[in-house]
N, C-alpha and C positions, 0 to 999 in steps of 0.2 A: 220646277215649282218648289218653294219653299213651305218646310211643314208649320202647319198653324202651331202659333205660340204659347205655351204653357198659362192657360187663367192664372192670374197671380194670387198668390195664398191668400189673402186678405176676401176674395171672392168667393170663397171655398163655403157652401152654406152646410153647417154644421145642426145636424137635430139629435139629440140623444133618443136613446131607445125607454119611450118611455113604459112604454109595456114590460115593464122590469119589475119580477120580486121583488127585488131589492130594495125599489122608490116604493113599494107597495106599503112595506114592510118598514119603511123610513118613517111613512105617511101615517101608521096604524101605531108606531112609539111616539109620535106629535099627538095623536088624539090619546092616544093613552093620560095624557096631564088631569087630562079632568078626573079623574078618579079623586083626585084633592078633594073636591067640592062635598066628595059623599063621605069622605074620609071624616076629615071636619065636620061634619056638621052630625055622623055619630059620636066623636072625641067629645063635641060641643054636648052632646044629651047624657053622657055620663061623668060631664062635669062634676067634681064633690067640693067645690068651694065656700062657704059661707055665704057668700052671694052666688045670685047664677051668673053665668059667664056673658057677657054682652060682645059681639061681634062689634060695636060701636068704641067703647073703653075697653077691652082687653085684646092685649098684643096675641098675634098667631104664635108665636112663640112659647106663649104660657101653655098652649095645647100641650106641647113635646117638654115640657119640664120633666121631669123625673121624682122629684119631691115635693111632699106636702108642705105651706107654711107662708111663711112671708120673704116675698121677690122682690127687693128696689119698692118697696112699699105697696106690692099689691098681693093680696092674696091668692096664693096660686095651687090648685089640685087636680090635678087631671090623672086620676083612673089608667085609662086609654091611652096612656102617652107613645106605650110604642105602636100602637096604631098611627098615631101620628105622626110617630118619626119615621116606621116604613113607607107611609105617603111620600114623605119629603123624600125619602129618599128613591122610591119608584118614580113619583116625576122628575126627580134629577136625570133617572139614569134612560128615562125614555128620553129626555133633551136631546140628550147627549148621542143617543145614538140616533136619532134621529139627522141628527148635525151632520153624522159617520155616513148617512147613507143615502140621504140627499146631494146630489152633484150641485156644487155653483152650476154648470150649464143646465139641468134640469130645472131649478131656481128659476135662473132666465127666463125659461121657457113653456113651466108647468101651469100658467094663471090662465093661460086662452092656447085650444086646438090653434095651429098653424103657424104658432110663434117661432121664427127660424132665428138661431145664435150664429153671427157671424162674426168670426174670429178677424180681429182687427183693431186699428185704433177705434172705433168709434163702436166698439163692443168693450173695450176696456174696463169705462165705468160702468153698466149692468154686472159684469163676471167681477169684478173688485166689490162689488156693491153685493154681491149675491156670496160672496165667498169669506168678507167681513161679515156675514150675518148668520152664515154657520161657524163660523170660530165665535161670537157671541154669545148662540143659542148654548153649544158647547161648553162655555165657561159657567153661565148661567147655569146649567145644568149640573157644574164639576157643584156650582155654592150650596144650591137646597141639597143636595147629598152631605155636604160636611153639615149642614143646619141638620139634617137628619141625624146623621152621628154624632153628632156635639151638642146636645141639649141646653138653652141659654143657662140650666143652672148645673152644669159642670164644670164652671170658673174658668173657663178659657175663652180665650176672645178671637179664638175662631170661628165661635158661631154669628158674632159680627159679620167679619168679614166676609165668611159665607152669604149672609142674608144681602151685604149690598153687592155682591158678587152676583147674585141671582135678581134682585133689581136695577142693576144699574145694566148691566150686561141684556141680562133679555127685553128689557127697555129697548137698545139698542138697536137689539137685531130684529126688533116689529119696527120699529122706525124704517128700517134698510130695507125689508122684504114688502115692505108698506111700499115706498114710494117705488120699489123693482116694480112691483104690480098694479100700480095708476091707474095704466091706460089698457091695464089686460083683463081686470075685473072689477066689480063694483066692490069685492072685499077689500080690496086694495085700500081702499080709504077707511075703513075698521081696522084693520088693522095697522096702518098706520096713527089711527085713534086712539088705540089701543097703547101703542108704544107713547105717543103723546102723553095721555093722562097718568102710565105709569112713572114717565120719567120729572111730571110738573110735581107729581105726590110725591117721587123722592126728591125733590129740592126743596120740596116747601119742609119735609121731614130733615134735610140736611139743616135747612136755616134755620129752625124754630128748637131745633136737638127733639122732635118729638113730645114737645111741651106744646098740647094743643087739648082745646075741650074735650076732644075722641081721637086719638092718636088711634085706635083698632081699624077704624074709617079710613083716617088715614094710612096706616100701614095697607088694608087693604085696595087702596086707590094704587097702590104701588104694585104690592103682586094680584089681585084678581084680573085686570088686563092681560098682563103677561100669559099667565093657564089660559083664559079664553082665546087671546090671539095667539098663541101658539097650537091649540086645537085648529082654529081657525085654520093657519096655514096646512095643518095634517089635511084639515079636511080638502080642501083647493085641491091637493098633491092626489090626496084617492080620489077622487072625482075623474082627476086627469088621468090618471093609470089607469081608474074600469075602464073610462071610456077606451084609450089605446088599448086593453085587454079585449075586448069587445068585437072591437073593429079588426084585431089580428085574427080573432077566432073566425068573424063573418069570410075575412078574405082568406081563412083556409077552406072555410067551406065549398065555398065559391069554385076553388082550384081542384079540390078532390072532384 
């Protein structure tokens, strides 16, 4: 008799270990982002401007200036500023490790218990789709750290490219992680919303050059999505780790 034939790779079902530090710890510098939120909104109450600072008309950027006085015509004082440039820059650099320690196949596979990666063609686009979206979150993450270190009034025009580097890129990678997650979770479409409404505020902000009644509105239509669904997916990721934490420990018990 002949020996039965080798399953061919493509059959081979593939599940990461998600009971992992390491995704734990991916999952906990994703939720990390919002720390923004509080950051900001103390920068925002030791405002010393002339006027008080409106969330609506004034740019996030003015938080992290560095000097008193007048900015491109607005008056600009923020106290607080390196408060707010370590924001910028601590949620940079959770992004980014975040990006470091989330697997593409964990991606795949972290929205819903029982999700099997199978390595093949018709696994291609999720792991292409999941692996563009941590080199995304990544880039996104590299721009608010330089917007951190290059305050818009140290005359360099890195803290541009920074800021669309961190909207246009994390836009991106909630669009990709959005539509990986569809049909795994009901977040899946927030977060794909998420990346939507960031990426329509920065085009309407490309087309208009930020000449609009409330460009702050606007600028925030761009990044507050991004912190939220980027928590978002932290939060998905730990959810899925207790639980696989959970279920390892019952089925040690179980065996001892």
């Amino acid at each position: 008799m002949t020996a039965p034939a080798a399953a061919p790779a493509q059959d081979i079902i593939y599940l990461p270990d998600v009971a992992s530090t390491r995704f734990y710890l991916g999952a906990l510098a994703k939720l990390s982002v919002l720390q923004y939120f509080v950051a900001e909104a103390a920068v925002i109450g030791a405002w010393a401007g002339a006027a008080p600072y409106s969330r609506r008309t004034g740019y996030i950027s003015d938080l992290g200036a560095t000097g008193c006085g007048d900015f491109e015509g607005r008056d600009v004082c923020s106290p607080a500023h390196l408060l707010m440039n370590a924001s910028f820059v601590v949620q940079g650099l959770g992004m980014i490790v975040g990006a470091l320690l989330l697997s593409a196949a964990l991606l795949c596979t972290a929205a819903r218990p029982g999700v099997r990666f199978v390595p093949g063609h018709a696994s291609r686009a999720p792991w292409r789709a999941a692996l563009a979206a941590r080199v995304f979150a990544g880039v996104a993450g590299v721009g608010t750290v330089v917007v951190g270190f290059v305050p818009e009034d140290a005359g360099s025009a890195w803290h541009g490219v920074g800021a669309v580097m961190y909207f246009a890129a994390g836009a991106l990678a909630l669009l990709l992680l959005g539509w990986l997650w569809l049909r795994q979770t009901p977040l899946g479409w927030f977060i794909l919303a998420c990346g939507l409404v960031s990426l329509a505020a920065l085009i309407t902000g490309g087309v208009t050059g930020m000449r609009v009644p409330e460009p702050g509105t606007l600028e925030r239509l761009m990044g507050y999505p991004i912190t939220v669904g980027m928590a978002a997916v932290g939060l998905v990721v730990a959810q899925r780790v207790r639980l696989a934490l959970a279920a390892r420990k019952i089925a040690r018990a179980q065996r001892s």
